[in-house]
N, C-alpha and C positions, 0 to 999 in steps of 0.2 A: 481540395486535398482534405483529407481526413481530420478533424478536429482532436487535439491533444487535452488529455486529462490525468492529471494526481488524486492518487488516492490515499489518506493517509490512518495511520493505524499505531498502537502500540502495541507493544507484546511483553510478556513476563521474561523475556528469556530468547539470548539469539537464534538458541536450538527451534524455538516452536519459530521463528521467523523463517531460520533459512529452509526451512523444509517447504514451504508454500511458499517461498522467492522462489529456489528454481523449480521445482511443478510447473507456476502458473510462466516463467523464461521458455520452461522446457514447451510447454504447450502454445509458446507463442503468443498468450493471450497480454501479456508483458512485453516488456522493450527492457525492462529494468527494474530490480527494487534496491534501493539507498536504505539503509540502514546503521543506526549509529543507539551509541547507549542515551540516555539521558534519565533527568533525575525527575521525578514528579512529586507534587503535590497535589491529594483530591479525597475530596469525601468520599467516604463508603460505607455503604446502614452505616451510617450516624457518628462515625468516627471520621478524622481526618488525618489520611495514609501519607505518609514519605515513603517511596520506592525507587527503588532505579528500575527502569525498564527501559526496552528498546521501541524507538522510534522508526516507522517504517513507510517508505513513500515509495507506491506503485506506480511508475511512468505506463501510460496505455493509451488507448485513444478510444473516441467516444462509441466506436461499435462495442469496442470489446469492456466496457466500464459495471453491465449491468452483472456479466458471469463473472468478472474478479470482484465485484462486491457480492457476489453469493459464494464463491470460492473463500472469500476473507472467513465470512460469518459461519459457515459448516466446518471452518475447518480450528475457526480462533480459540485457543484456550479458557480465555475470558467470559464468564455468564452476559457480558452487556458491550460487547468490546465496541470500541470506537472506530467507524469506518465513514468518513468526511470526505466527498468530493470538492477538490481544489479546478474551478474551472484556469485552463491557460488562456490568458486572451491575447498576447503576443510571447515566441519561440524564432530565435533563427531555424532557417528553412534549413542548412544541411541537417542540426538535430530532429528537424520534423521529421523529414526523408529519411533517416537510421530509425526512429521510432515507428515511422508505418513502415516502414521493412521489413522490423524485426517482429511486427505484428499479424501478418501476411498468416 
């Protein structure tokens, strides 16, 4: 069976998330993207940012991982955005079977 992978990402702003959540749902290349605000902390040239932004985790499996992390990056608002592969190494099996399903 198809190996399951997360992809995870921030964004400035739910607008720029949900436009390439459903894209990459509509295109199948997704099973799903979770998305919630959170607040960060992080350097930037030489300052250190407090922001709120959104948090974004790409449900997909391992064929389709390389064109949603080139999807993330042409499409991210962000000069340097963060796109970090989460491997799964154990999923119950009905959620695997909805995830390669909905990846078909």
């Amino acid at each position: 069976m198809e190996k399951p992978i997360m992809i995870v990402s921030t964004y400035p702003n739910k607008k720029s998330i949900s436009k390439i959540a459903n894209n990459l749902v509509k295109e199948k290349l997704v099973a799903c993207v979770n998305m919630t605000k959170i607040s960060s902390v992080y350097s930037w040239q030489g300052k250190i940012e407090n922001a709120d932004e959104f948090l974004a985790i790409f449900k997909t499996t391992q064929k389709n991982k390389a064109k949603v992390k080139n999807q993330i990056k042409i499409t991210h608002p962000y000069k340097v955005p963060e796109i970090a592969e989460i491997q799964v190494n154990s999923i119950n099996k009905p959620y695997l079977a909805w995830l390669v399903e909905s990846t078909l």
